[in-house]
C-alpha positions in Angstrom: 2.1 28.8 108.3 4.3 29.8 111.3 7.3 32.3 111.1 9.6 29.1 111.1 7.7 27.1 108.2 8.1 30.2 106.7 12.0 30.7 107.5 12.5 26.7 106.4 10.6 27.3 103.3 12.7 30.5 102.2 16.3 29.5 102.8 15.0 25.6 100.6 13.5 28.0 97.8 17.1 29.6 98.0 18.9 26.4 98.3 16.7 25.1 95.3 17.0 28.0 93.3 20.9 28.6 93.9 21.1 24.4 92.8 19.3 25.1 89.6 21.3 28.1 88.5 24.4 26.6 89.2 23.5 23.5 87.1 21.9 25.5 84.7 25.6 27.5 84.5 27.3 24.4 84.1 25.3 22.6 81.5 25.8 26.1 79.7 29.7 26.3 80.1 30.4 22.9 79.8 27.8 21.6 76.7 27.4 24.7 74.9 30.3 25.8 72.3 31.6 29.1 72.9 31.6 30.1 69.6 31.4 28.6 65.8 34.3 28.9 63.1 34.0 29.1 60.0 35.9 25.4 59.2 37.7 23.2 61.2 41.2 24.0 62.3 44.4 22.8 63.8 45.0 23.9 67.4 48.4 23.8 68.7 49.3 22.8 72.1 52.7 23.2 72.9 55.0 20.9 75.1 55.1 21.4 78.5 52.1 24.0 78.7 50.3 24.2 81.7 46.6 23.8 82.6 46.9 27.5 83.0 48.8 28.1 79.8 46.2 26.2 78.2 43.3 27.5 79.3 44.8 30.8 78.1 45.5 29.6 74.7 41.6 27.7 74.1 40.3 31.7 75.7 42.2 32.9 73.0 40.8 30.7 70.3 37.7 31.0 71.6 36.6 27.5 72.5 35.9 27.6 76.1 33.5 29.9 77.9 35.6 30.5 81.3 39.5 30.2 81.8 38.6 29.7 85.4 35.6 26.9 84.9 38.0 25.1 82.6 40.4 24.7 85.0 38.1 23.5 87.7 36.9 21.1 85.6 40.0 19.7 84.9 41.1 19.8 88.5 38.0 17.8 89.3 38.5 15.4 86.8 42.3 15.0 88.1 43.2 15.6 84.5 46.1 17.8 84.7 48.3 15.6 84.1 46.7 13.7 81.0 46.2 16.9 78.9 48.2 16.2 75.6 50.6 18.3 73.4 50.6 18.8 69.7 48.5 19.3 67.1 44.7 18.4 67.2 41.8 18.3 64.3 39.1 20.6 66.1 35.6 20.9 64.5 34.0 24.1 63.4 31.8 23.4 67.0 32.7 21.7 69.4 31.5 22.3 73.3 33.9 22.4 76.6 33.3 18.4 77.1 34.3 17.4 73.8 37.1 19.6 73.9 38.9 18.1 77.0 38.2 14.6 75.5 40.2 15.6 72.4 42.8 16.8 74.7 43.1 13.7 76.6 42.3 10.8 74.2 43.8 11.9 70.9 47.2 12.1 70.1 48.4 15.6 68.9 49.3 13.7 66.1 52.2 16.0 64.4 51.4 14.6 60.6 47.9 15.9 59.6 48.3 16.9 56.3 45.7 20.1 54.6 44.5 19.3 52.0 42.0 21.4 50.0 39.3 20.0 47.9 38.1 22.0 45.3 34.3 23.0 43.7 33.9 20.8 40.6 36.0 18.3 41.4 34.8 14.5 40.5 35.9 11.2 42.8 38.8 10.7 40.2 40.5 13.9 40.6 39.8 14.2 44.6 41.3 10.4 45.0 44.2 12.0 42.7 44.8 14.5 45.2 45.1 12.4 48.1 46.8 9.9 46.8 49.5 13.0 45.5 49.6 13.7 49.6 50.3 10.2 50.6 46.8 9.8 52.0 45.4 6.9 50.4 45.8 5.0 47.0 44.0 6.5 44.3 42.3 3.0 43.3 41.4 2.0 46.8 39.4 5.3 47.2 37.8 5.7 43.6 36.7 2.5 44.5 35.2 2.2 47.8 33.5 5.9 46.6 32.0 4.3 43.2 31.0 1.1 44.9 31.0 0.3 48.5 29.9 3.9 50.3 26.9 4.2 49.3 26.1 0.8 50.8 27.6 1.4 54.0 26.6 5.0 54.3 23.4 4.9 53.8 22.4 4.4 57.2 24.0 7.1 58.5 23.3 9.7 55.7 19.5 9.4 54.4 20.4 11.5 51.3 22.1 8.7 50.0 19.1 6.3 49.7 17.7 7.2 46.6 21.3 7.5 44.5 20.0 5.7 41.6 23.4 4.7 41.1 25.9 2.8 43.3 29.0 5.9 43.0 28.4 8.5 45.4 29.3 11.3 42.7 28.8 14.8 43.7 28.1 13.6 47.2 31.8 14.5 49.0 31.7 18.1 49.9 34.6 20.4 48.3 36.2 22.0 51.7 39.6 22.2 53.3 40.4 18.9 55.2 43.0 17.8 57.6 43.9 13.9 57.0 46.4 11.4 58.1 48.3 9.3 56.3 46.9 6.5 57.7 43.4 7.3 57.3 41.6 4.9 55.3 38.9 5.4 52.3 35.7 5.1 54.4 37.0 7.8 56.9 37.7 9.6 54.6 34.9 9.9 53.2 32.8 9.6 55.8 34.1 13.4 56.9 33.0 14.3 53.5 29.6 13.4 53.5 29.2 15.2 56.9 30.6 18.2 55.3 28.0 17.4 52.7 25.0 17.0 55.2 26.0 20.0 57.1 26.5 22.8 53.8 24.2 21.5 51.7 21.5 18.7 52.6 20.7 20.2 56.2 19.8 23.7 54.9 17.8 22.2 51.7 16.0 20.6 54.0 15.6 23.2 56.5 14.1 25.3 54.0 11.0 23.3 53.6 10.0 24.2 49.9 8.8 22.2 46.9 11.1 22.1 43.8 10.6 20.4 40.3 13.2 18.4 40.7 14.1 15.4 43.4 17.1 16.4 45.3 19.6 13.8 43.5 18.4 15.8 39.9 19.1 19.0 41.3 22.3 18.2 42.9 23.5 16.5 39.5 22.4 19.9 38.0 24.4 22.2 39.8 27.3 19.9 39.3 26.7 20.6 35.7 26.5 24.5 36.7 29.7 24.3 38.5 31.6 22.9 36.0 30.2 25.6 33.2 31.4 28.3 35.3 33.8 30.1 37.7 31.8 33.5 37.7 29.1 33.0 40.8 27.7 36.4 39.7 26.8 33.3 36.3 25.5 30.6 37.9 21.6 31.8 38.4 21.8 32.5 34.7 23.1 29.2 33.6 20.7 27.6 36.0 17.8 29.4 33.8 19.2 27.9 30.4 18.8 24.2 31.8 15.3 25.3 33.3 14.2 26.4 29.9 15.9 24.2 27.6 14.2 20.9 30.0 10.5 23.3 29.6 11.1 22.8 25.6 12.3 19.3 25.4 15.9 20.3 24.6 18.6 18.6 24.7 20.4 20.3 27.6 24.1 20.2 25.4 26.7 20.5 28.7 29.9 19.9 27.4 30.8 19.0 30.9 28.9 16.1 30.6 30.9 15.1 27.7 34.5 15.8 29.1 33.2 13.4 32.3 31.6 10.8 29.6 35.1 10.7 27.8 37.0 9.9 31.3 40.9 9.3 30.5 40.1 9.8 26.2 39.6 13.4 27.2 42.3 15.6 25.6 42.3 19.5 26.0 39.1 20.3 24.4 35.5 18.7 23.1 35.6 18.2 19.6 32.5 17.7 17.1 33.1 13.9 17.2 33.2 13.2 20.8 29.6 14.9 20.8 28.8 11.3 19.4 29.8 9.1 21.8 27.2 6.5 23.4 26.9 7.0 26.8 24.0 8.2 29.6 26.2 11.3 30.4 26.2 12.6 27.2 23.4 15.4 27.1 23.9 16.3 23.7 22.1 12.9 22.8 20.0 11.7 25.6 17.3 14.4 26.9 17.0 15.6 30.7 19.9 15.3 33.5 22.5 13.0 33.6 22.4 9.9 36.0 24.5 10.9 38.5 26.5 14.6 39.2 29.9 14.8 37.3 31.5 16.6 40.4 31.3 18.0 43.3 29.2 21.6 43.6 29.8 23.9 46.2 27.2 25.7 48.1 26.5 28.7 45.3 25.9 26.2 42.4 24.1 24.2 44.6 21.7 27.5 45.4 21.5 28.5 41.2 20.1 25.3 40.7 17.6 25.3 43.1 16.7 29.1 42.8 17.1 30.0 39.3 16.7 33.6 37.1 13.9 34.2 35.4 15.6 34.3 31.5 14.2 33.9 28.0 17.7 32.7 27.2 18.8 28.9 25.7 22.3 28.8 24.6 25.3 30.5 26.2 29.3 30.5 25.3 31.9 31.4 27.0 34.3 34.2 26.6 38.2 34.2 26.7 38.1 35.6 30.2 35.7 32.9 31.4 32.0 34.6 31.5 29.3 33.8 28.7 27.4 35.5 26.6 23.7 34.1 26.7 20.9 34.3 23.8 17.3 33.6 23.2 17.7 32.0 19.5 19.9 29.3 17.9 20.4 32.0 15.1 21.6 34.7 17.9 23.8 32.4 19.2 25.9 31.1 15.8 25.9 34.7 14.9 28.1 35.3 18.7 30.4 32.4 17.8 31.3 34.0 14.6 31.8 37.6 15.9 33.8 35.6 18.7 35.8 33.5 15.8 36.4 36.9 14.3 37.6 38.7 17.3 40.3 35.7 18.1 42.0 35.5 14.3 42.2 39.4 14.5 
């Protein structure tokens, strides 16, 4: 190879290798999100803020890699002028790209309402909420929830195949949203179910293990674990007294499940007679899980039933402050209600 060859072949590995860099750099800062929050967010534009002023503000925020790449960007894309003010719905992630489309397409709508969902709350009481904000009519969303998503969902979310049922109960993930009034049912709850793929199905997945139980089961389980109790330090213990109680052929005895059995004809407390009623949610009568979940777990209830303690125990009850005390035998366990019943008439 001549000096020249050699001189034409150096400056086209430069010229090749300075190419691939700079695309490499630009796939990077444009595609890549800068960094992850913990849940989405409103970001506030103000009127009248400059491509500089708001390159500033999405540095400060950290969702942009480069104040100066941003800006480039948006010079290229002669987008000065369409960058909106106001208030936008940004995701936990969201890359460079995206970003700018928000800021250009969406309307910095001034009206999203927060609304916060929370653990242990069935269709009935999150369609209450909403409807309490304006969002939607309480009917139109228990509705579409109990009978339509599941069908048109599906698709989208694989998890919801098996549902034996048609209600997607226990499926919309308890978070902090951001809504409009005029959002409708199936958007709704279409933000849900992501929320639900992302927190829950994704990483039970990801983890790859074998459990007793199908996923529906154990999801309908630690809706049952939610709803026994507040204390998260609890929950792996509660877990244990399903485990063993389902190991002995025991009726499982939730009073949960009875409350979500009852519906409206709940008053303020179970009573010995509601412990009859006919129904497949009542697990004082019909062995092993209920149908469906009677709410909406969070992550750590979701995480006791899957990864339960090791306990000899098989009956809890609560204390006035909310924990439980747990024992091995029937016998240890009337003998606590009656030291309890003691305790609260002295």
């Amino acid at each position: 190879m001549t000096r020249q060859s050699i001189s034409i072949y150096s400056i086209f590995m430069g010229l090749l290798t300075t190419v691939v860099v700079s695309l490499f750099i630009f796939i990077y800062l444009s595609f890549f999100p800068a960094s992850t929050h913990d849940k989405a967010y409103i970001l506030h534009i103000p009127s009248g803020s400059s491509v500089n002023a708001i390159a500033h503000i999405l540095a400060d925020k950290h969702l942009i890699h480069s104040k100066r790449f941003f800006k480039l960007v948006i010079r290229v894309m002669n987008a000065d002028k369409k960058l909106r003010a106001g208030h936008f719905l940004i995701p936990k992630s969201i890359n460079q790209q995206s970003l700018i489309y928000v800021l250009i397409n969406e309307s910095g709508s001034h009206n999203l309402t927060k609304i916060t969902i929370p653990e242990g709350f069935s269709i009935t009481q999150i369609a209450e909420r909403l409807a309490s904000h304006n969002i939607c009519s309480k009917h139109d969303f228990e509705s579409f929830a109990h009978h339509n998503a599941k069908t048109v969902f599906k698709d989208s979310f694989p998890f919801l195949a098996n549902i034996p049922k048609d209600t997607i109960e226990g499926y919309l993930f308890p978070e902090t949203y951001f809504f409009q009034e005029s959002d409708t049912p199936t958007k709704i709850i279409k933000q849900m179910l992501v929320e639900f793929d992302n927190n829950i199905y994704a990483p039970f997945k990801a983890a790859n293990k074998s459990y007793p139980y199908s996923f529906h089961k154990l999801l309908t389980l630690a809706s049952m674990i939610q709803k026994e109790t507040r204390k998260l330090y609890e929950m792996p213990q509660i877990s244990s007294v399903f485990y063993n109680r389902i190991k002995k052929r025991m009726y499982l005895a939730s009073d949960p499940t009875v409350v979500y059995a009852l519906g409206k004809s709940y008053k303020d407390r179970v009573y010995y007679k509601d412990l009859e009623i006919k129904s497949p949610y009542n697990t004082y009568r019909r062995l092993g899980f209920p149908p469906t979940p009677i709410a909406s777990p969070g992550t750590k209830a979701f995480f006791a039933a899957c990864n339960p303690d090791t306990t000899p125990y098989l009956f809890f009850v609560a204390k006035p402050d909310g924990s439980h005390h747990f024992s091995k035998t029937y016998d240890e366990h009337l003998e606590i209600q009656r030291i309890m019943k003691r305790k609260k008439k002295s």
